[in-house]
C-alpha positions as CSV (number, residue, x, y, z in Angstrom):
1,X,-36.9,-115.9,-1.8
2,X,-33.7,-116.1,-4.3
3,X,-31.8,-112.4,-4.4
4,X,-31.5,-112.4,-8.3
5,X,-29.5,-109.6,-9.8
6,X,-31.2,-108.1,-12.7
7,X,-30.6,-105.3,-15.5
8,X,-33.4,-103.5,-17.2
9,X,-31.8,-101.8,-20.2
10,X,-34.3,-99.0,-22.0
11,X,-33.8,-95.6,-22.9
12,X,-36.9,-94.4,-22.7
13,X,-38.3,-92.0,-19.6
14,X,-42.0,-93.8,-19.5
15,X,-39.9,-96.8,-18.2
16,X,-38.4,-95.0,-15.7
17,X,-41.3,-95.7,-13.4
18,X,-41.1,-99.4,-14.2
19,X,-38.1,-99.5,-13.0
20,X,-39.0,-98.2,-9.4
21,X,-41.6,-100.5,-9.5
22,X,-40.0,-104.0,-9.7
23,X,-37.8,-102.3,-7.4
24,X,-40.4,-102.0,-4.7
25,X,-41.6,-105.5,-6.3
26,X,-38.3,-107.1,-5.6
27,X,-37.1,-105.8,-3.0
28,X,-34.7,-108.8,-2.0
29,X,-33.1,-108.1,-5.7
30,X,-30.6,-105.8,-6.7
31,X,-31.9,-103.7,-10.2
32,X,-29.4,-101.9,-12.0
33,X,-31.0,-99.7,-15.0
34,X,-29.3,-99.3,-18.4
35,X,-30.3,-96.1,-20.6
36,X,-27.8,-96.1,-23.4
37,X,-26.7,-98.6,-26.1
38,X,-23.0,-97.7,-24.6
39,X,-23.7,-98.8,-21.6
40,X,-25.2,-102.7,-23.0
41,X,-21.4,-103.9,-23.6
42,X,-19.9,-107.3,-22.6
43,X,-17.2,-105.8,-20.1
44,X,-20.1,-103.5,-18.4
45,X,-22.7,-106.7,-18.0
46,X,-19.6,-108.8,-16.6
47,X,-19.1,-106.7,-13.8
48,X,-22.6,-107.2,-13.2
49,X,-22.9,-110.6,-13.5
50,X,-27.1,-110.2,-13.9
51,X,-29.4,-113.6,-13.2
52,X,-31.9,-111.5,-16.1
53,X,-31.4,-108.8,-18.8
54,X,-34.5,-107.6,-19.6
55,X,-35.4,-104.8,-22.4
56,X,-38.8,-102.8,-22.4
57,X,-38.9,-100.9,-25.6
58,X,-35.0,-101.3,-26.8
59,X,-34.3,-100.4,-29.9
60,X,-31.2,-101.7,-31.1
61,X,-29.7,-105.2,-31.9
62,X,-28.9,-107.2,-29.0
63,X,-25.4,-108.2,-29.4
64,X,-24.8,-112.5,-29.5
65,X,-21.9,-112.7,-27.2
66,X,-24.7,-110.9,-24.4
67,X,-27.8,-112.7,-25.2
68,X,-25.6,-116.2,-25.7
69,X,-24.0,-115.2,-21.8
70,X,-27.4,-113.7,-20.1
71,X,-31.2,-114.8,-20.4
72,X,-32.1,-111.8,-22.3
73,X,-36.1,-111.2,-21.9
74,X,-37.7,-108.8,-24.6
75,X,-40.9,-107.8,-25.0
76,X,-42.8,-107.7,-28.3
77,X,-46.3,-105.9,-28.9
78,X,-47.9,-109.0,-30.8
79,X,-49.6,-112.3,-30.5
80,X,-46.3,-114.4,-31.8
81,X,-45.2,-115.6,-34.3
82,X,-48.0,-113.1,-36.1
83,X,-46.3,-109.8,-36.1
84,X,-42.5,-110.7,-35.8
85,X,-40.4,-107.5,-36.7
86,X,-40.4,-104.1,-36.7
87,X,-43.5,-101.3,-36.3
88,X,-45.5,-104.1,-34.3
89,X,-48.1,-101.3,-33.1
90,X,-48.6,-99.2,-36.0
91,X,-48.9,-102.5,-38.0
92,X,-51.4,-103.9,-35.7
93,X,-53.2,-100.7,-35.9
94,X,-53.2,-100.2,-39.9
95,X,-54.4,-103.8,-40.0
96,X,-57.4,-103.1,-37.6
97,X,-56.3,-104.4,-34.5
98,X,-58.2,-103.4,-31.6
99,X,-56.5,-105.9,-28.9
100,X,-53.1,-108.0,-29.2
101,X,-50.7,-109.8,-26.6
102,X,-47.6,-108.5,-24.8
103,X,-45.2,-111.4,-25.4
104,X,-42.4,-112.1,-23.2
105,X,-39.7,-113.7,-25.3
106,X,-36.2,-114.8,-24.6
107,X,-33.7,-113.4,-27.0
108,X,-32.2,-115.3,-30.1
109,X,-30.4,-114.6,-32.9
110,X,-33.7,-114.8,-35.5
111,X,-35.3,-111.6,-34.8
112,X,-38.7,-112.3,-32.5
113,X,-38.3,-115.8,-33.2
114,X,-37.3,-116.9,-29.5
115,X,-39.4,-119.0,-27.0
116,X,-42.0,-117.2,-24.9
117,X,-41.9,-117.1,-21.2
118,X,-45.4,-115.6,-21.2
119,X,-48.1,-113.5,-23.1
120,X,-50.8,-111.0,-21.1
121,X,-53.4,-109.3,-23.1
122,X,-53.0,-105.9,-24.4
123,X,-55.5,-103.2,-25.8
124,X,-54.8,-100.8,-28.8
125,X,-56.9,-98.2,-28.3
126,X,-56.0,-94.9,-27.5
127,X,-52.8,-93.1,-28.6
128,X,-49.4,-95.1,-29.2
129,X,-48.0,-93.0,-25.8
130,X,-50.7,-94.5,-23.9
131,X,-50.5,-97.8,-25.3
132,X,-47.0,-97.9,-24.6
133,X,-47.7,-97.0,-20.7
134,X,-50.2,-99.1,-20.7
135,X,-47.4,-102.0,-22.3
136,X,-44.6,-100.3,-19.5
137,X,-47.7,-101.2,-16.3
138,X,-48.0,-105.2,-18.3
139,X,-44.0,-105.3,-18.3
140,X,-43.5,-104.9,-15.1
141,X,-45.7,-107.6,-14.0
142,X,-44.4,-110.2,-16.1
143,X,-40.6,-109.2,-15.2
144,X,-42.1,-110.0,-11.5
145,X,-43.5,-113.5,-12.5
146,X,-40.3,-114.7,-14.9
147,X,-37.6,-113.8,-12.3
148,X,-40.2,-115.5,-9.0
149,X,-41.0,-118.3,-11.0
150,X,-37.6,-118.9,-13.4
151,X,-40.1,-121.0,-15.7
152,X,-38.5,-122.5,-18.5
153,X,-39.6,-120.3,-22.2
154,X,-42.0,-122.1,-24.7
155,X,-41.4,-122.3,-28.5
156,X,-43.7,-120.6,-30.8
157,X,-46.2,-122.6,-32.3
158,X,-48.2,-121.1,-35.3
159,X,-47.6,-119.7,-38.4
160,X,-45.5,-116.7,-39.1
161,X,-46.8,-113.9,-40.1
162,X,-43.7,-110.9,-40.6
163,X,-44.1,-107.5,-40.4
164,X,-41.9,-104.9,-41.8
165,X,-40.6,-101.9,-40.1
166,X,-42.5,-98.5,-41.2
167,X,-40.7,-96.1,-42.1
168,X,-41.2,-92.2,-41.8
169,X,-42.5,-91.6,-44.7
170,X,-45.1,-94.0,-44.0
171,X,-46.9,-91.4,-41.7
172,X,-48.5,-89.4,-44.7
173,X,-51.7,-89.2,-45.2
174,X,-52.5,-86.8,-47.7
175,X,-53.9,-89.7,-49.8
176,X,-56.5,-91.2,-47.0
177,X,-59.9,-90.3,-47.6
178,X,-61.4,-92.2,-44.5
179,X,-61.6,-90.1,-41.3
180,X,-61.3,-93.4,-38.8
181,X,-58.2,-94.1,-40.9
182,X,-56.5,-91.0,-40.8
183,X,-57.4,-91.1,-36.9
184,X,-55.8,-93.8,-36.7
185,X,-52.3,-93.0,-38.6
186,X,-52.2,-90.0,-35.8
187,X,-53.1,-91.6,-32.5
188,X,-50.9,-94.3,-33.8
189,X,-47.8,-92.2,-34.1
190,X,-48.6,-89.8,-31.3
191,X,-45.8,-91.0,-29.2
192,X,-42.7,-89.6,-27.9
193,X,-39.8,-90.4,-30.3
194,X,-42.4,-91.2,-32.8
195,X,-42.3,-89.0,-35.6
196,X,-45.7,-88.0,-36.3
197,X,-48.9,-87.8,-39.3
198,X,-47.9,-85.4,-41.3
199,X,-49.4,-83.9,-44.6
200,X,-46.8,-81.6,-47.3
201,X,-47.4,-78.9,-49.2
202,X,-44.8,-77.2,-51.6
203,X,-43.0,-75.5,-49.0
204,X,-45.0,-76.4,-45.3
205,X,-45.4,-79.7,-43.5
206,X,-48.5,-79.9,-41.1
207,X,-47.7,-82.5,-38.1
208,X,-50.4,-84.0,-36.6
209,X,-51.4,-85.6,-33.1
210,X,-53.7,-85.2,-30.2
211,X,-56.6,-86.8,-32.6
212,X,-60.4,-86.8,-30.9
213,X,-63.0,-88.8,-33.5
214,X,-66.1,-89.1,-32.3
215,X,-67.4,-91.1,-35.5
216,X,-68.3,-88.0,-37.5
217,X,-66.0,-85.6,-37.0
218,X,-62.1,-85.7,-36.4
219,X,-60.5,-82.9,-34.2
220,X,-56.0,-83.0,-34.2
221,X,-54.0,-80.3,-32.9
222,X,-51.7,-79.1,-36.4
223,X,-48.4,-78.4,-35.7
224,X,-46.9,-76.3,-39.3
225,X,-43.5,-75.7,-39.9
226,X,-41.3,-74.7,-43.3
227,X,-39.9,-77.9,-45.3
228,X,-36.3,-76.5,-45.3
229,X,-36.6,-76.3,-41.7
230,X,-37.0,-80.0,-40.3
């Protein structure tokens, strides 16, 4: 087997164990994590010389001069091209998705538009933190089967469906009057780095997350703090 050199570049500490495991995976391969947007530069990656870049759950712009240089593999939570751009989960989740794909995609300068190495199936249910481990377990298995099999990526057939990134303000719902909804803008938020539900008053905010519905009744632990304080 090939001894590929290969950089997983994400900040986040639910990939850490990802990391470990295509370690243990690949053992013939040499892995070198990345954790900052500092450390993704052109002089860093040279000295590095990777066969793969891959990114679980990066979010900044990739820059041309490194995805032009290195196969750069990202990993977007939709069935594309429906769902290109930002928010993919809560998006999927305020449009009722219960299900979606993981796609593997190689990096190009249209945002989510490039070829797809592979797609696995992925379930929306349960809180975005779980979701997202759930993604981290899939990622790991398709980084496994793209650097074994180096199969050439696919272009996307289909029409394109955009989404656009949700923004923090987005996370009110003071206005929902459905129960299953308002579940749903809290589990989907519930996330580390995620800023959460919320509902204002004239000087409090209530933060929600931790939401149990059991189809009549909706249970959240309520975090409340002073406006002029956040």
């Amino acid at each position: 087997m090939k001894s590929n050199i290969l950089v997983i570049a994400s900040p986040h500490n639910r990939n850490k164990p990802l990391v470990d495991r295509v370690k243990e995976l690949l053992a013939c391969s040499t892995i070198v994590p990345i954790v900052s947007k500092k450390e993704l530069s052109l002089d860093n990656l040279e000295s590095i010389n990777p066969d793969f870049i891959f990114f679980p759950h990066w979010s900044w712009i990739i820059p041309e001069d490194i995805y032009t240089k290195y196969p750069c593999v990202i990993f977007h939570m939709t069935d594309l091209p429906y769902g290109r751009g930002g928010s993919p989960l809560q998006n999927l989740i305020v449009r009722g998705h219960e299900e979606t794909m993981l796609s593997a995609i190689k990096c190009v300068s249209e945002v989510d538009a490039g070829p797809i190495y592979k797609k696995v199936p992925l379930s929306l249910k349960g809180t975005a933190e779980e979701v997202l481990q759930r993604a981290s377990v899939l990622m790991e298995d398709l980084i496994v089967d793209i650097v074994n099999n180096h199969q050439n990526p696919i272009p996307q057939v289909g029409k394109v469906v955009s989404f656009l990134r949700r923004k923090p303000e987005d996370g009110d719902i003071a206005k929902l009057d459905n129960l299953e909804k308002i579940y749903d803008y809290i589990r989907m938020l519930d996330a580390d780095g995620y800023p959460p539900a919320f509902i204002d008053t004239i000087g409090l905010r209530f933060n929600f997350s931790q939401a149990i519905w059991n189809g009549e009744i909706l249970e959240a632990k309520v975090q409340i703090m002073r406006k002029n304080n956040e």
